[in-house]
N, C-alpha and C positions, 0 to 999 in steps of 0.2 A: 830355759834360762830367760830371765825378764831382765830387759835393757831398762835402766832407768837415767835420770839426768843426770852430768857425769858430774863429776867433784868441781868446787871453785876452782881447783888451782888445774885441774885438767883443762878449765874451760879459758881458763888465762893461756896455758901454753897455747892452747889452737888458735886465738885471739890475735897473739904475738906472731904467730907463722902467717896466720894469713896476711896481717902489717905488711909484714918484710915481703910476700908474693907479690904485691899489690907494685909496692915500692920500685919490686925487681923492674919487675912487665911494663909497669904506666912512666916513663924515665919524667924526672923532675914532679913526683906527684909525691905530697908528704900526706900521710894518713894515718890515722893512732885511730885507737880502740871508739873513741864520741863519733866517727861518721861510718859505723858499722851497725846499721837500721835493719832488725831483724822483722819477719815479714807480719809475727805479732803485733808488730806497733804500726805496720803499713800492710795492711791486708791484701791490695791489689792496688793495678796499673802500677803505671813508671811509680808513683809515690812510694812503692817498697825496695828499690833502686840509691844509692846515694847521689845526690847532683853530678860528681862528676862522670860517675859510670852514665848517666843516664843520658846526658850532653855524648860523650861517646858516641854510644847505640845511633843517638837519634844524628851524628856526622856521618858514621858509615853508611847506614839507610841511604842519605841525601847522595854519598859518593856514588854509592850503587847503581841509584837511579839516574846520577848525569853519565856514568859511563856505556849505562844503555841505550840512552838518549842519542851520544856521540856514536855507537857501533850501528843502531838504525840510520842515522843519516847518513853516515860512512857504507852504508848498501844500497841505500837508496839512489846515491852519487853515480855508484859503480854500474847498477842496473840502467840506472839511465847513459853512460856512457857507455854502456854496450848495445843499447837499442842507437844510439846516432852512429854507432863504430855500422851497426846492419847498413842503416841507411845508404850512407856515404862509399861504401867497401865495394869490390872489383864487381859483385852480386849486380850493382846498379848500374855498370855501364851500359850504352847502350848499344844493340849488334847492328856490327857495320854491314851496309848493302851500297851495290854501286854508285846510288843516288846521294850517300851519304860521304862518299869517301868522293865523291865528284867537287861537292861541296868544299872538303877539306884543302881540295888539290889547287882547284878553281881560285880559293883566298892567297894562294901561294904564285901561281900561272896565270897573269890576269888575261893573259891572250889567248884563255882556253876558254870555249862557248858551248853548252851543250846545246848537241843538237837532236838529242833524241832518247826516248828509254824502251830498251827489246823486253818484248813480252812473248811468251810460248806462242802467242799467235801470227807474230809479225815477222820473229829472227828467221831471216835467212839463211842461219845455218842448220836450225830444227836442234838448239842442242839446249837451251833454258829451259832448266827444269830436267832435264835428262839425267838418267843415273852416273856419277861423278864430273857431272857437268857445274857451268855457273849455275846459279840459282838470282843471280841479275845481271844486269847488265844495262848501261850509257853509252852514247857514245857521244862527243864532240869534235867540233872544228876549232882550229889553230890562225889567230890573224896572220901570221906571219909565213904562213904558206900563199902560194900564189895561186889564185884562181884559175890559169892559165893550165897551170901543172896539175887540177886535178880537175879538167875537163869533162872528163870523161867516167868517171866515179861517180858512182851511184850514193846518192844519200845517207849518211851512218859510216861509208868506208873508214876504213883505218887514216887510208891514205890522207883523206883530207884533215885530219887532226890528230883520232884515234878512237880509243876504247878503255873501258873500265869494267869489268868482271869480278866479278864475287864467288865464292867455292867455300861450298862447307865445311872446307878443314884446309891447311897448308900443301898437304900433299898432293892433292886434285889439282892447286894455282899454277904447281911448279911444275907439276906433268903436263898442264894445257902448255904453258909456258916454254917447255923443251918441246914438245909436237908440233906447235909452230915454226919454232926456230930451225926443225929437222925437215919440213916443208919447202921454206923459203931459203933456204940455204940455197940452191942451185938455180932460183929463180930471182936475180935480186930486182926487177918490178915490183914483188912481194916482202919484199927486205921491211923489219922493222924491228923498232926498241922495244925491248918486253923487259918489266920489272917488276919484279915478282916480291910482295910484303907481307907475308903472313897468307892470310886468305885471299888477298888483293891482287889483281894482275893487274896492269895499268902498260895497256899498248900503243903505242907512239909512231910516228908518219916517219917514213924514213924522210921526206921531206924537211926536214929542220936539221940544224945539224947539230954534231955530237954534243956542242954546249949548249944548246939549245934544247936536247932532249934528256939533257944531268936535270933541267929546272923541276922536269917530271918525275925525276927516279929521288930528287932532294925531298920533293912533297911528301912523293909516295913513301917514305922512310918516315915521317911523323904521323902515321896513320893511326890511330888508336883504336 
Protein backbone atom coordinates (compact mmCIF):
# COMPACT_ATOMS: atom_id res chain seq x y z
CA UNK A 1 0.00 0.00 0.00
CA UNK A 2 1.44 3.60 -1.15
CA UNK A 3 0.83 6.48 1.38
CA UNK A 4 0.25 9.49 -0.57
CA UNK A 5 -0.71 13.13 0.58
CA UNK A 6 -3.79 13.06 2.48
CA UNK A 7 -6.91 15.03 1.43
CA UNK A 8 -7.58 18.94 2.06
CA UNK A 9 -9.99 18.64 4.39
CA UNK A 10 -7.88 15.71 6.32
CA UNK A 11 -5.01 18.22 6.38
CA UNK A 12 -7.47 20.96 7.83
CA UNK A 13 -8.46 18.63 10.73
CA UNK A 14 -4.68 18.08 11.71
CA UNK A 15 -4.00 21.78 11.24
CA UNK A 16 -6.95 22.68 13.65
CA UNK A 17 -5.72 19.94 16.39
CA UNK A 18 -2.37 21.05 16.45
CA UNK A 19 -3.88 25.12 16.97
CA UNK A 20 -5.78 23.95 19.98
CA UNK A 21 -2.34 21.68 21.34
CA UNK A 22 -0.25 24.62 21.00
CA UNK A 23 -2.88 26.97 22.52
CA UNK A 24 -3.35 24.11 25.51
CA UNK A 25 0.54 23.89 26.43
CA UNK A 26 2.03 27.62 25.61
CA UNK A 27 -1.00 29.49 28.16
CA UNK A 28 -1.79 33.12 26.70
CA UNK A 29 -0.19 32.07 23.18
CA UNK A 30 -2.93 32.69 20.17
CA UNK A 31 -1.81 30.76 16.92
CA UNK A 32 -4.00 29.96 13.84
CA UNK A 33 -2.92 28.03 10.77
CA UNK A 34 -0.40 31.53 8.95
CA UNK A 35 2.48 30.93 11.86
CA UNK A 36 2.61 27.01 10.96
CA UNK A 37 6.03 27.28 8.68
CA UNK A 38 6.50 23.76 7.33
CA UNK A 39 10.24 22.74 6.92
CA UNK A 40 9.65 23.11 2.91
CA UNK A 41 9.52 26.70 3.00
CA UNK A 42 12.45 26.79 5.93
CA UNK A 43 14.81 24.13 5.03
CA UNK A 44 17.17 24.34 8.00
CA UNK A 45 18.29 26.08 11.41
CA UNK A 46 16.09 27.96 13.86
CA UNK A 47 14.53 29.49 10.46
CA UNK A 48 12.13 26.31 10.18
CA UNK A 49 10.91 26.96 13.73
CA UNK A 50 8.02 29.85 14.18
CA UNK A 51 9.46 32.92 16.15
CA UNK A 52 7.83 32.15 19.28
CA UNK A 53 8.80 28.30 19.50
CA UNK A 54 12.21 29.48 18.60
CA UNK A 55 12.47 32.39 21.41
CA UNK A 56 11.44 29.48 23.76
CA UNK A 57 14.32 26.95 22.84
CA UNK A 58 16.67 29.60 22.83
CA UNK A 59 15.20 30.76 26.97
CA UNK A 60 15.46 27.19 28.24
CA UNK A 61 19.23 26.79 26.69
CA UNK A 62 20.07 30.28 28.55
CA UNK A 63 18.13 28.71 31.95
CA UNK A 64 20.08 25.53 31.72
CA UNK A 65 23.14 27.07 31.44
CA UNK A 66 22.78 29.58 34.49
CA UNK A 67 21.57 26.74 36.64
CA UNK A 68 24.84 25.04 35.94
CA UNK A 69 26.73 27.88 36.52
CA UNK A 70 24.98 28.45 39.97
CA UNK A 71 25.32 24.40 41.13
CA UNK A 72 29.53 24.66 40.10
CA UNK A 73 29.87 27.68 42.32
CA UNK A 74 27.64 26.14 44.90
CA UNK A 75 30.67 23.21 45.11
CA UNK A 76 33.14 24.95 44.67
CA UNK A 77 31.90 27.08 47.96
CA UNK A 78 31.35 23.89 49.76
CA UNK A 79 34.94 22.22 48.77
CA UNK A 80 36.50 25.14 49.83
CA UNK A 81 34.83 25.17 53.20
CA UNK A 82 35.79 21.93 53.89
CA UNK A 83 39.43 22.33 53.27
CA UNK A 84 39.29 25.59 56.01
CA UNK A 85 36.79 23.17 58.29
CA UNK A 86 40.66 20.67 57.93
CA UNK A 87 42.61 23.47 58.68
CA UNK A 88 41.03 24.87 61.70
CA UNK A 89 39.54 21.29 63.27
CA UNK A 90 40.75 19.43 66.71
CA UNK A 91 43.48 17.57 63.74
CA UNK A 92 45.40 21.14 64.24
CA UNK A 93 45.87 21.57 67.81
CA UNK A 94 48.82 21.49 69.15
CA UNK A 95 50.26 18.42 71.61
CA UNK A 96 50.72 19.59 74.95
CA UNK A 97 54.40 18.85 76.79
CA UNK A 98 55.36 20.17 80.06
CA UNK A 99 57.14 23.26 78.67
CA UNK A 100 53.93 24.13 77.08
CA UNK A 101 51.39 23.77 79.62
CA UNK A 102 54.18 25.60 82.11
CA UNK A 103 53.57 28.39 79.91
CA UNK A 104 49.68 28.25 80.14
CA UNK A 105 49.95 27.92 84.07
CA UNK A 106 52.72 30.54 84.38
CA UNK A 107 50.02 33.39 82.46
CA UNK A 108 47.59 32.35 85.29
CA UNK A 109 50.38 32.10 88.66
CA UNK A 110 52.46 34.96 88.09
CA UNK A 111 54.51 33.90 91.19
CA UNK A 112 55.49 30.77 89.46
CA UNK A 113 59.34 30.74 87.79
CA UNK A 114 60.61 28.00 85.91
CA UNK A 115 63.44 26.77 87.14
CA UNK A 116 64.32 24.03 85.04
CA UNK A 117 63.41 21.15 82.14
CA UNK A 118 64.30 17.16 83.01
CA UNK A 119 65.70 15.24 80.43
CA UNK A 120 66.39 11.31 80.53
CA UNK A 121 69.69 12.44 81.25
CA UNK A 122 69.45 14.62 84.19
CA UNK A 123 66.07 13.33 86.12
CA UNK A 124 66.86 12.19 89.20
CA UNK A 125 64.38 9.79 89.43
CA UNK A 126 65.54 7.86 86.07
CA UNK A 127 61.83 7.70 85.01
CA UNK A 128 61.53 10.32 81.51
CA UNK A 129 60.95 8.41 78.84
CA UNK A 130 60.34 5.11 80.73
CA UNK A 131 57.60 2.85 79.79
CA UNK A 132 54.18 4.60 81.40
CA UNK A 133 56.21 7.12 82.71
CA UNK A 134 56.25 11.15 81.77
CA UNK A 135 57.52 11.74 78.66
CA UNK A 136 58.41 15.61 80.09
CA UNK A 137 58.79 17.19 82.53
CA UNK A 138 59.53 21.30 84.36
CA UNK A 139 59.93 22.04 87.14
CA UNK A 140 59.63 25.68 89.02
CA UNK A 141 59.88 27.87 92.07
CA UNK A 142 57.07 29.81 93.75
CA UNK A 143 57.91 33.53 95.22
CA UNK A 144 55.83 33.10 97.95
CA UNK A 145 57.57 30.44 99.52
CA UNK A 146 60.29 31.29 101.94
CA UNK A 147 63.86 30.79 101.10
CA UNK A 148 64.45 29.89 104.77
CA UNK A 149 61.98 26.79 104.53
CA UNK A 150 63.52 25.35 101.50
CA UNK A 151 67.13 25.49 102.58
CA UNK A 152 67.88 22.53 102.23
CA UNK A 153 66.42 21.31 98.75
CA UNK A 154 68.13 20.42 96.04
CA UNK A 155 67.37 22.31 92.89
CA UNK A 156 64.08 21.17 90.70
CA UNK A 157 62.55 19.91 94.30
CA UNK A 158 58.80 19.97 94.43
CA UNK A 159 59.24 21.60 97.65
CA UNK A 160 60.51 24.70 96.53
CA UNK A 161 57.61 25.57 93.98
CA UNK A 162 56.81 22.25 92.17
CA UNK A 163 56.56 20.20 89.09
CA UNK A 164 54.83 19.78 85.66
CA UNK A 165 54.57 16.20 83.99
CA UNK A 166 53.19 15.13 80.84
CA UNK A 167 52.10 11.23 80.22
CA UNK A 168 50.97 9.81 77.06
CA UNK A 169 47.41 9.23 77.85
CA UNK A 170 45.20 10.20 81.21
CA UNK A 171 45.63 6.88 82.87
CA UNK A 172 49.53 6.90 83.38
CA UNK A 173 48.86 11.07 85.13
CA UNK A 174 46.34 9.67 87.42
CA UNK A 175 48.43 6.45 88.49
CA UNK A 176 51.66 8.71 88.83
CA UNK A 177 49.33 10.88 90.64
CA UNK A 178 47.88 8.15 93.32
CA UNK A 179 51.60 6.63 93.69
CA UNK A 180 52.63 9.74 95.16
CA UNK A 181 49.89 10.50 97.22
CA UNK A 182 50.31 6.60 98.61
CA UNK A 183 54.05 7.49 99.34
CA UNK A 184 53.68 10.64 101.10
CA UNK A 185 50.80 9.86 103.03
CA UNK A 186 52.71 8.81 106.11
CA UNK A 187 55.45 11.01 105.55
CA UNK A 188 54.07 14.66 105.67
CA UNK A 189 57.87 16.47 104.87
CA UNK A 190 56.80 14.89 101.62
CA UNK A 191 53.06 16.08 101.62
CA UNK A 192 52.02 17.63 98.42
CA UNK A 193 49.16 19.07 96.02
CA UNK A 194 48.88 16.85 92.87
CA UNK A 195 46.30 17.80 90.22
CA UNK A 196 45.81 15.79 87.77
CA UNK A 197 44.19 17.26 83.85
CA UNK A 198 43.93 15.07 81.24
CA UNK A 199 47.58 13.97 80.50
CA UNK A 200 48.89 16.88 82.88
CA UNK A 201 49.99 16.33 86.45
CA UNK A 202 50.93 19.59 87.96
CA UNK A 203 52.55 19.14 91.52
CA UNK A 204 52.62 21.82 94.11
CA UNK A 205 55.01 22.70 97.48
CA UNK A 206 53.01 21.86 100.44
CA UNK A 207 54.55 25.08 101.33
CA UNK A 208 51.83 27.43 100.14
CA UNK A 209 48.70 27.05 101.41
CA UNK A 210 45.32 25.46 100.40
CA UNK A 211 44.31 28.75 98.46
CA UNK A 212 47.26 29.36 97.37
CA UNK A 213 47.74 26.05 95.70
CA UNK A 214 43.39 26.06 94.23
CA UNK A 215 45.67 29.07 91.89
CA UNK A 216 47.45 25.88 90.32
CA UNK A 217 44.62 23.31 90.23
CA UNK A 218 42.38 26.72 88.55
CA UNK A 219 45.22 26.92 85.73
CA UNK A 220 45.62 23.48 85.59
CA UNK A 221 41.77 22.91 84.52
CA UNK A 222 42.08 25.43 81.26
CA UNK A 223 44.71 23.29 79.82
CA UNK A 224 44.01 22.56 76.32
Amino acid sequence: MVLGKAPPAMQSVATARHEAWLSTSVPHLSINSEHIVTARSHPSGDDRWPPIITAMRKAFAATTTALLLVGAAACSASDSSSTDDTKTGPAARRPITAGSAFSDVSAKVSTAKKSGTVTAANDPNHLLGRPNQYTSKVTFTDTRIKASDVSGTEKGAVERGGAIEVFADASAAKARADYIQSVTKAMSALAEYDYVHDTVLVRVSHYLTPDQAAEYKAAADTLK
